[in-house]
N, C-alpha and C positions, 0 to 999 in steps of 0.2 A: 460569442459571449457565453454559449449554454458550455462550452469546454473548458472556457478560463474558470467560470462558476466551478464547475465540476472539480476542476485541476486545483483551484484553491480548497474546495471541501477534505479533499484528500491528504493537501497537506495539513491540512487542522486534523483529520482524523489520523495522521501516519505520530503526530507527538503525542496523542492522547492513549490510542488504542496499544501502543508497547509497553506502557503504565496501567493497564485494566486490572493488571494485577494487584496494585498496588491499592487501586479503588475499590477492590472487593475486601480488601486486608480493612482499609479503612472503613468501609462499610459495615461490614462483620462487626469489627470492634465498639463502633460506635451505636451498632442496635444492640447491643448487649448490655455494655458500661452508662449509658447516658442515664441522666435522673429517671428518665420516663421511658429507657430501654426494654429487654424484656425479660433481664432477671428482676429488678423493682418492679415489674408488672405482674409480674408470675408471683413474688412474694408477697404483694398487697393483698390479691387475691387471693393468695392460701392463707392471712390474718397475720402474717409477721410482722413483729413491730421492733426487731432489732434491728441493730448498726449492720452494715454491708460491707463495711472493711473493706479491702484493696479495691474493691467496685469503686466506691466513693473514690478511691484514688485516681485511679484509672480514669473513673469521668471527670473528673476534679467539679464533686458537689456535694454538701451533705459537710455540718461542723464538722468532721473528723478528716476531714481528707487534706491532703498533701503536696503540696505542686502545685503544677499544670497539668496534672495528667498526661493523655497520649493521644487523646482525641481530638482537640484544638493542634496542638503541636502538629500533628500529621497533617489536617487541612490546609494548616499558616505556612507551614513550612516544605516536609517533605513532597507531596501532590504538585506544588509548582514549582520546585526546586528539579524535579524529574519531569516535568513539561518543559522546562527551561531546558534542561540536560539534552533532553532528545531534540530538541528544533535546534539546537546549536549544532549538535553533533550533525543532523541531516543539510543542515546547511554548509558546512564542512567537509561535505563529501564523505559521511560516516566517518569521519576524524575524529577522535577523542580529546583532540586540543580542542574543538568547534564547543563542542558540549561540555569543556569544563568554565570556555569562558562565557558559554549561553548561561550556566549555573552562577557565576559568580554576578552576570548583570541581572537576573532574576531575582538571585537576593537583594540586590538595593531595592526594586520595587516592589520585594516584599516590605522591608521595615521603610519605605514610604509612605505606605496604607496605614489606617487606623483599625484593624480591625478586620478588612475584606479579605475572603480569598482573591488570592493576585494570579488565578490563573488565565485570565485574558491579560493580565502584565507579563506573566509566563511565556505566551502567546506571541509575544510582540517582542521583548527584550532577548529571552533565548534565540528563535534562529536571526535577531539582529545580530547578539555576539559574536553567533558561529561565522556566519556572513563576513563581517565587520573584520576578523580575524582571518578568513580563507585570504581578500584582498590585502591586506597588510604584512602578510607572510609574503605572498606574491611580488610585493613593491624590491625585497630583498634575498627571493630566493637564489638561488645559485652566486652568492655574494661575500657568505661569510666566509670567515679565513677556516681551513682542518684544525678543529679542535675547541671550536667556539658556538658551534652548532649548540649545545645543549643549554649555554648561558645565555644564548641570544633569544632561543625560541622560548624558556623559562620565563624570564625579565619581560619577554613582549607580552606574552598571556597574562602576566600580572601586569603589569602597568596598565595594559589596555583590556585588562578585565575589572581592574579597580576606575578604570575613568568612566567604564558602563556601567557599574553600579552606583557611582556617582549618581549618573544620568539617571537613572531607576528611580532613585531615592528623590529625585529633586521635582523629577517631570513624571514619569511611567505610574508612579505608585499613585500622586493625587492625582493624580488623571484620570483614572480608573477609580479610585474614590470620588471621585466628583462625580462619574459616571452614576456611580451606584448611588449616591444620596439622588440626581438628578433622579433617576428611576422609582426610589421612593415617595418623593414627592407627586410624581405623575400618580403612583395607584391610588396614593392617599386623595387626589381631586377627584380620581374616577371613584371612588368608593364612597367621599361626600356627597357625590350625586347619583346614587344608585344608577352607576350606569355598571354592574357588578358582570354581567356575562362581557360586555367590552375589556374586564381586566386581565381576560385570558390571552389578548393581544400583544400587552405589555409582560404578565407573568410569565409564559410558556418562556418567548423567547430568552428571558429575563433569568428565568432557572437555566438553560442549558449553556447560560454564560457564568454559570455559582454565582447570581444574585439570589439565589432563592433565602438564605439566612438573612438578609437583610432586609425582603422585603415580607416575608413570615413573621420573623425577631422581632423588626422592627414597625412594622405598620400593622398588621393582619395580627398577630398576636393580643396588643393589648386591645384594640378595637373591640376585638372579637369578644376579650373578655368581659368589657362593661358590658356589650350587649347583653352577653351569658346569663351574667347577674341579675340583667333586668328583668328578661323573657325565658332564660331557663335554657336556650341556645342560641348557637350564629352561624350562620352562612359562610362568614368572613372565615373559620377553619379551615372551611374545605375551599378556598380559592386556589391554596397552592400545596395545598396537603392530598388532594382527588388523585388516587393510583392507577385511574381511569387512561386516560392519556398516554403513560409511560406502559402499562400492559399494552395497549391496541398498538402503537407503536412497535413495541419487542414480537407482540404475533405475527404482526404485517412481515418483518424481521424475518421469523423465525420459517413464514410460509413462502414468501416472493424473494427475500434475498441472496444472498450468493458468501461464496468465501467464508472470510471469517467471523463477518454480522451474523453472516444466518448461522454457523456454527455455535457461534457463543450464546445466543440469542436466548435458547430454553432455560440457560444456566440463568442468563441476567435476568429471565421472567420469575425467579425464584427469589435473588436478593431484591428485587426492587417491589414487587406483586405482596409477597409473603415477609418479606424483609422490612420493606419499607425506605430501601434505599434510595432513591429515584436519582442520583447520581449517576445509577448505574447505569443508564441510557443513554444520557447526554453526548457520551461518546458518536452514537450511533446518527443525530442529528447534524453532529459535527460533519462526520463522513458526506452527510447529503443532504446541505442546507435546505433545498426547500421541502424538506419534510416539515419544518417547521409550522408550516402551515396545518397538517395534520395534527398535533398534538394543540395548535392553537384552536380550531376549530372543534377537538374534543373537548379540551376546557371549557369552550363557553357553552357547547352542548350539556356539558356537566353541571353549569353554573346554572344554567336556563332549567334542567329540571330539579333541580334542589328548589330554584323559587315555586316553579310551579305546584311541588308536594307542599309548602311551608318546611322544608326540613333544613338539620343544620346537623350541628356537633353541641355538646356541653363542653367541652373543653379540646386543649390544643390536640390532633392528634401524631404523635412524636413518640416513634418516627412514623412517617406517612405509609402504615400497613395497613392492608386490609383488615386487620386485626384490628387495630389499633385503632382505626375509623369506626369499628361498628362498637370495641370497649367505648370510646367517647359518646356515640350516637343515643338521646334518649328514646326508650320501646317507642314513643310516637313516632318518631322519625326514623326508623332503621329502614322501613319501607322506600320512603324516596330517597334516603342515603345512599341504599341498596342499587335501585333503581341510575340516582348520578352518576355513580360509579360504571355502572354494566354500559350507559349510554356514550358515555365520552370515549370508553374503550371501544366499543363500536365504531361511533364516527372516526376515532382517530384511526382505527384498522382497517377502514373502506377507503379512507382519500389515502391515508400511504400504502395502501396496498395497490390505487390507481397510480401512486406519483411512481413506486416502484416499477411498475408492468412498463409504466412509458419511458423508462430509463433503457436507454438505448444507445450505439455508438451511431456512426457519421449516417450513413442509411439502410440498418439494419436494425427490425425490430427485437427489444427485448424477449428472450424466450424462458420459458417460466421452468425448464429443469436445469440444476449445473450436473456438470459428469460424475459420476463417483465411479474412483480410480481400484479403488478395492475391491468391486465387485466381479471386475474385467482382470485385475492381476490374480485372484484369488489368495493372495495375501498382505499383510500389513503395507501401505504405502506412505510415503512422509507426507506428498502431495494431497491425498484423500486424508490423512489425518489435520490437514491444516484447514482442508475444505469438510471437517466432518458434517455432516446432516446432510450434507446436499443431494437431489435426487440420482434416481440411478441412469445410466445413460443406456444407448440402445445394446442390447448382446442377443439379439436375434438374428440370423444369417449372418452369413459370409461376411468377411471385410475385403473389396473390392480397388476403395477409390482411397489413399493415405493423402493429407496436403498438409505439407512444415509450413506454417505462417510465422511473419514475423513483421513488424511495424510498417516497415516500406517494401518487402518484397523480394529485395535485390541484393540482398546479402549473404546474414545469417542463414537465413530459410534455404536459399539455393545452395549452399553449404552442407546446412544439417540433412537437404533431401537428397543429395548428390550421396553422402556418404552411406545413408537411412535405404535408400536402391538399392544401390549393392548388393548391401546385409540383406535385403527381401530377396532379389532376384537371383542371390547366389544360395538361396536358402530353397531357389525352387520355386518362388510364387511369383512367375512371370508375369501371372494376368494381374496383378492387384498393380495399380498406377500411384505411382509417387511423386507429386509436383509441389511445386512452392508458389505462394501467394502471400499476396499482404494482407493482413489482419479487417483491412477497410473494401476489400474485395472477394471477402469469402462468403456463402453463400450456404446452407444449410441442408447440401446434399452430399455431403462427404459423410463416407463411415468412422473416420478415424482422424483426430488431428493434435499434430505435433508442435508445441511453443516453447518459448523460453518461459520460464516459472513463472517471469514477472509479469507475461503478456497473457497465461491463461484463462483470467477470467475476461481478459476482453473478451479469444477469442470461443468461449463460450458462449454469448450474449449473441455470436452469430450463428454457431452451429452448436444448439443447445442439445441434438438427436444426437450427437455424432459423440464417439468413443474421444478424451482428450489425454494428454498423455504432456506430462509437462519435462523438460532438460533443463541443465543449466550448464552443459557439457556439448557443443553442437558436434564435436568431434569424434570424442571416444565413448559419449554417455553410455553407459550399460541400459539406459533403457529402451536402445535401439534392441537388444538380443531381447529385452522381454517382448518388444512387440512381432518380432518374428517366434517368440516361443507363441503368445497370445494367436498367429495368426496361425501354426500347426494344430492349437486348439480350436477355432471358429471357420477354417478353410480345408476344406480338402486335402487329402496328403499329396503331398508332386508328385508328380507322374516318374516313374524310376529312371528317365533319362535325365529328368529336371535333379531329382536325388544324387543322381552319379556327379552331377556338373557342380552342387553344390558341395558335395564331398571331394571333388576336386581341386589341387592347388591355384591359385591367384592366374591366371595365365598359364597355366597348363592345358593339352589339346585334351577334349571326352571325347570319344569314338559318337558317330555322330551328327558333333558341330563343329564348327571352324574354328581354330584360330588364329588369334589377330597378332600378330608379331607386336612387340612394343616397339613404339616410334626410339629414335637413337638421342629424340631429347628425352628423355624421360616419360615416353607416351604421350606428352601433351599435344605436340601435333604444333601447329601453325593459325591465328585467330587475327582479323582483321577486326577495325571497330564497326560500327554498326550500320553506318552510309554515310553519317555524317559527314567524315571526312574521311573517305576509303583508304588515302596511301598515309594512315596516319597510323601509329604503334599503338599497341594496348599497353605494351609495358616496355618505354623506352630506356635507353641504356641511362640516363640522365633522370630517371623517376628510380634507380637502385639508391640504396644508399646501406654500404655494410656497416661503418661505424655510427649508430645514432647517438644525437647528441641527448636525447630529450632523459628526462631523470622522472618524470609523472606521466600518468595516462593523461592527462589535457595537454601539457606538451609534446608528447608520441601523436595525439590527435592530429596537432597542429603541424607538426613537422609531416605529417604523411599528408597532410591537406594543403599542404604549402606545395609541394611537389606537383600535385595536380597541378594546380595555378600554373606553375612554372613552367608544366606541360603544355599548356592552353587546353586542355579537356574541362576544363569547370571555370565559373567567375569566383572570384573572393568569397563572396557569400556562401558559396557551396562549403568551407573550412566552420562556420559556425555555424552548420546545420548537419554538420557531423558531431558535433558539439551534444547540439541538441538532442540526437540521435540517442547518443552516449547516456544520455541524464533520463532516458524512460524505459531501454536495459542496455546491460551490456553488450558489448560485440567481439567479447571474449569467447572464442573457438572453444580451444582445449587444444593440447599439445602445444603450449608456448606460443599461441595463434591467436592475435586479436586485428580484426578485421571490419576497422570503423568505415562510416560510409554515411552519407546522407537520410535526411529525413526524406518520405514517399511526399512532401510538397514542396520540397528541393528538388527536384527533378529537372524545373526550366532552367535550374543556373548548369547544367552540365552539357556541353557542346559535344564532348565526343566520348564514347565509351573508354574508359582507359584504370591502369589502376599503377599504386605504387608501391615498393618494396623497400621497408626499413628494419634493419638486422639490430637487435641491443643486445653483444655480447654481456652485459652487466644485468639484464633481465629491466623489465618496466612493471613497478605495484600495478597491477590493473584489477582493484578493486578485491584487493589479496590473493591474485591471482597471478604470478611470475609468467612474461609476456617477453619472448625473444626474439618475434617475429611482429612489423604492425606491416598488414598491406591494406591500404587506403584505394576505396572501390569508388567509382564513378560511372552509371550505368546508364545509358541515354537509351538503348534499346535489349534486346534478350542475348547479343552474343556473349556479355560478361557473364551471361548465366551457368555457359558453356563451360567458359573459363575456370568461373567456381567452383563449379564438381570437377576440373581437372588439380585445382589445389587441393583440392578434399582428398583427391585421392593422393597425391604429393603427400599431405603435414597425417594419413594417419597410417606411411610408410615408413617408421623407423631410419630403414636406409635412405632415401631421402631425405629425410630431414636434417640425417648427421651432413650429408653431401652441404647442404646450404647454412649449415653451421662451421663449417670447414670453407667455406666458398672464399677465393682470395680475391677477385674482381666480379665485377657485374658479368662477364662471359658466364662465368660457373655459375651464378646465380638462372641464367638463359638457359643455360646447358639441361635445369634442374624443371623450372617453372615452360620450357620451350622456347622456342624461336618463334616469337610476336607479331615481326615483319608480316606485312601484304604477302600472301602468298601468289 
């Protein structure tokens, strides 16, 4: 359950966080332009009593102005129109068909609503579209006649992006309006019965779904004002205006978290803190629902000592700056204004800074430094500029022990570490060990560790000490040669025999050492399965296949997972757990090499080690990567392991590779990969 949790936080934050851009642009604009922004705050204060001109336009307020402005428009519109975009498009397999028709069902529950931001309609309609549309492409791919592709998949995205905004407009939009009045009504009974710190319950979570206009505007606002009038302030201001909450939240961020939160985090403490944007957060909630509790419990923390000083605000503070809060605050009350404020950021910065620490994967505990990759390359990296802030990782002694992790183990890893050796040990550094493990098996005594981009921060969180080093290229990445240049810098020079052998050709003798003749297949030698079933192939003549038929990476998946089957090495199930494998990164090699495989809890459905070989003369999209080779892994115990690093060395041998692009029957395909037979 704590993974599903997890796994859906991520997709709410994977549509918000690619748009933060877009929220800082809106942000900006609207503490600047709004009536009570802070060029009209800066001008009251210095006595001007003129017209504001294009300001007025801009916020659209003040007789003189023009439109709608740009600051409504961007909330109603653009914000959930680009939340729609991107959950359609992710649900489409980064398709851009996915996210035009996620955009086009977004807008109907935009002009559904009265009023609301529709980005929890956003939420809901965009990756519906994307989805809705991967399956309906699906019903008729490989169907149309040449030359009707363009009319057919055009006509389907509108018709069945106009029947989803339909749907938007009719059900999505007052649905989510119903929501938000329903919301309103709740704070207004808690508020008639001063039950005022319990409204932090309902507000907190209430703002990081953009209720907060609704129930500020609409409730908390005018409330707040008769109070005003009567007693001179109100409490009711600071219910959902306290910048308390959303500071301890972005420092909790900006000290305990990892990636891109904690990278962003200082910058969001600036527009939301000094800004007064508190949108600017929301994102970050999103990523890790139960933070929510953190920012609820500084609320009422907040709310709890406002009563206890008697303090409030004289009027609305807008937008919610600290600035802004203390201009509102009269001299009685700035003290425990002050005070609310410091408190709720507090509390909210000790429970999320608890909820962070115990965020962790299957049974390894969270570690409180992520790597920084700049510090160990000595210059500019893409991977540390994504991961900027985050702590420095170890560069004290030697690097010893290297482990390529990857999801289940049995793949990629043994792949990128088979190739990753080599490069080491022909470089001279016999003694440093290169092994491959899965992400859920690693252990935090490793000096150095190698992932795919997308599995980094996991496997940080287990080997938070250890040097990380991220590819997206398991074959030919070039940052195998940095971490052999990294290890002439941290390691001992090779001893001059070790120097001679690395400066020596591939298979050429050093005076010395031995060498090994290459086998007459190709080096690979001879591999039996794993005991399973001992007179069984690893790669029978009946698992080749030179011409594939499949046209997508989920049909290339399926066509090399079908083969297994066919083999008896795996049950059915094992083909959509390669699937799934697929959707958390890819199993794209490099050199035309994609080499899908089960997930590490698919394991039971695989009877015997074995794997399968399918050639796409025409190349396969594999996630914008041209894929001419798919071999489909199935590993019941470590002889596949073997195997791996002998294809490794196969696809990043030029002359091999052309051989099995050339290959005219499954023999030359043998000839290449070896002889699999029981030896």
């Amino acid at each position: 359950m704590r993974l599903h949790v997890q796994r859906f936080g991520t997709f709410l934050s994977n549509m918000v966080l690619p748009n933060i851009g877009a929220f800082i642009a809106w942000g900006l604009i609207t503490a600047l332009f709004i009536e009570t922004g802070w060029i009209t705050l800066i001008g009251d204060a210095l006595g001007y009593t003129g017209g504001y001109g294009f300001v007025e336009d801009l916020g659209a307020w003040g007789s003189g102005a023009e439109g709608t402005g740009i600051v409504g428009p961007m909330i109603t519109y653009l914000l959930p129109l680009l939340i729609g975009y991107t959950g359609g498009r992710m649900m489409y397999d980064d398709n851009l068909r996915g996210g035009v028709v996620g955009a086009i069902a977004t807008m109907g529950a935009i002009t559904g609503a009265e009023g609301t931001p529709m980005f929890l309609g956003a939420m809901i309609m965009g990756p519906l579209g994307g989805w809705s549309m991967k399956k309906l492409d699906a019903l008729w791919a490989h169907k149309i006649r040449p030359g009707f592709e363009m009319l057919v998949n055009n006509f389907s995205a509108g018709i069945w992006g106009g029947f989803l905004a339909v749907i938007g407009f009719v059900l999505a939009g007052p649905l989510v309006q119903a929501f938000s009045n329903l919301a309103s009504d709740l704070v207004d009974v808690l508020v008639e019965n001063s039950l005022l710190p319990l409204t932090s319950i309902f507000i907190e979570p209430a703002k990081v779904l953009f209720l907060n206009n609704a129930i500020n505007q609409g409730i908390l606002t005018p409330l707040g004002t008769t109070e005003a009038a009567e007693v001179g302030q109100s409490i009711l201001f600071l219910l959902e205006a306290n910048p308390g909450p959303g500071l301890g939240l972005l420092l909790a961020f900006a000290v305990f978290g990892r990636g891109v939160a904690k990278a962003s985090a200082p910058g969001a403490i600036l527009i939301q803190f000094v800004g007064g944007i508190h949108e600017i957060y929301f994102p970050y909630v999103l990523a890790k629902p139960k933070l929510i509790a953190a920012v609820i419990l500084g609320g009422m923390a907040g709310v709890a000592t406002n009563l206890l000083f008697g303090s409030g605000l004289r009027s609305p503070a807008s937008p919610g700056s600290i600035i802004a809060v203390w201009a509102a605050s009269p001299p009685s009350a700035l003290l425990g204004v002050t005070a609310s404020v410091i408190v709720a950021a507090g509390v909210t910065f000790v429970v999320a800074a608890f909820l962070l620490k115990l965020d962790k994967d299957d049974d390894g505990d969270l570690t409180a430094a992520t790597a920084a990759m700049e510090a160990n390359k000595g210059k500019k990296s893409s991977v540390a500029s994504a991961l900027a802030g985050a702590g420095a990782a170890r560069t004290d002694g030697p690097i010893r022990s290297i482990v390529f992790a990857c999801d289940a183990g049995m793949g990629s890893s043994a792949m990128g570490a088979s190739v990753l050796r080599k490069k080491v040990h022909s470089a001279g550094f016999d003694d440093v060990t290169v092994v491959n493990k899965a992400i859920s098996n690693l252990t935090d005594d490793y000096d150095l560790v190698v992932t795919h981009e997308d599995l980094t921060d996991r496997a940080q969180q287990k080997t938070g000490s250890a040097v990380h080093v991220s590819v997206s290229d398991f074959m030919s990445s070039p940052r195998y040669d940095e971490i052999v240049e990294m290890l002439k810098r941290t390691n001992a020079a090779p001893t001059a025999e070790a120097a001679t052998a690395a400066a020596a050709p591939d298979g050429a003798a050093v005076p010395g050492r031995h060498a090994t003749a290459p086998a007459a297949d190709g080096g690979l030698g001879r591999l039996t399965g794993d005991g399973h079933d001992a007179g069984s192939e690893v790669l029978a003549v009946e698992s080749i296949v030179l011409e594939g038929t499949a046209t997508s990476r989920d049909e290339a998946i399926t066509e090399a997972g079908e083969l297994l089957v066919a083999a008896g090495a795996v049950d059915p199930a094992y083909v959509q757990a390669m699937h799934e494998r697929e959707t958390s990164v890819s199993t794209y090699m490099g050199n035309g090499l994609a080499l899908p495989h089960g997930t590490n809890e698919a394991k039971p459905a695989i009877r015997r080690t074995a794997i399968s070989f399918v050639r796409h003369a025409r190349g396969v999209d594999w996630n914008g990567k041209e894929v001419s080779f798919v071999i489909g892994v199935a590993g019941a115990g470590d002889d596949h392991l073997k195997l791996l690093g002998r294809i490794a060395e196969v696809f990043v041998d030029p002359a091999q590779v052309a051989r099995l692009e050339a290959a005219q029957s499954p023999a030359d395909v043998l000839a290449v990969l070896g002889s699999l037979q029981p030896a």
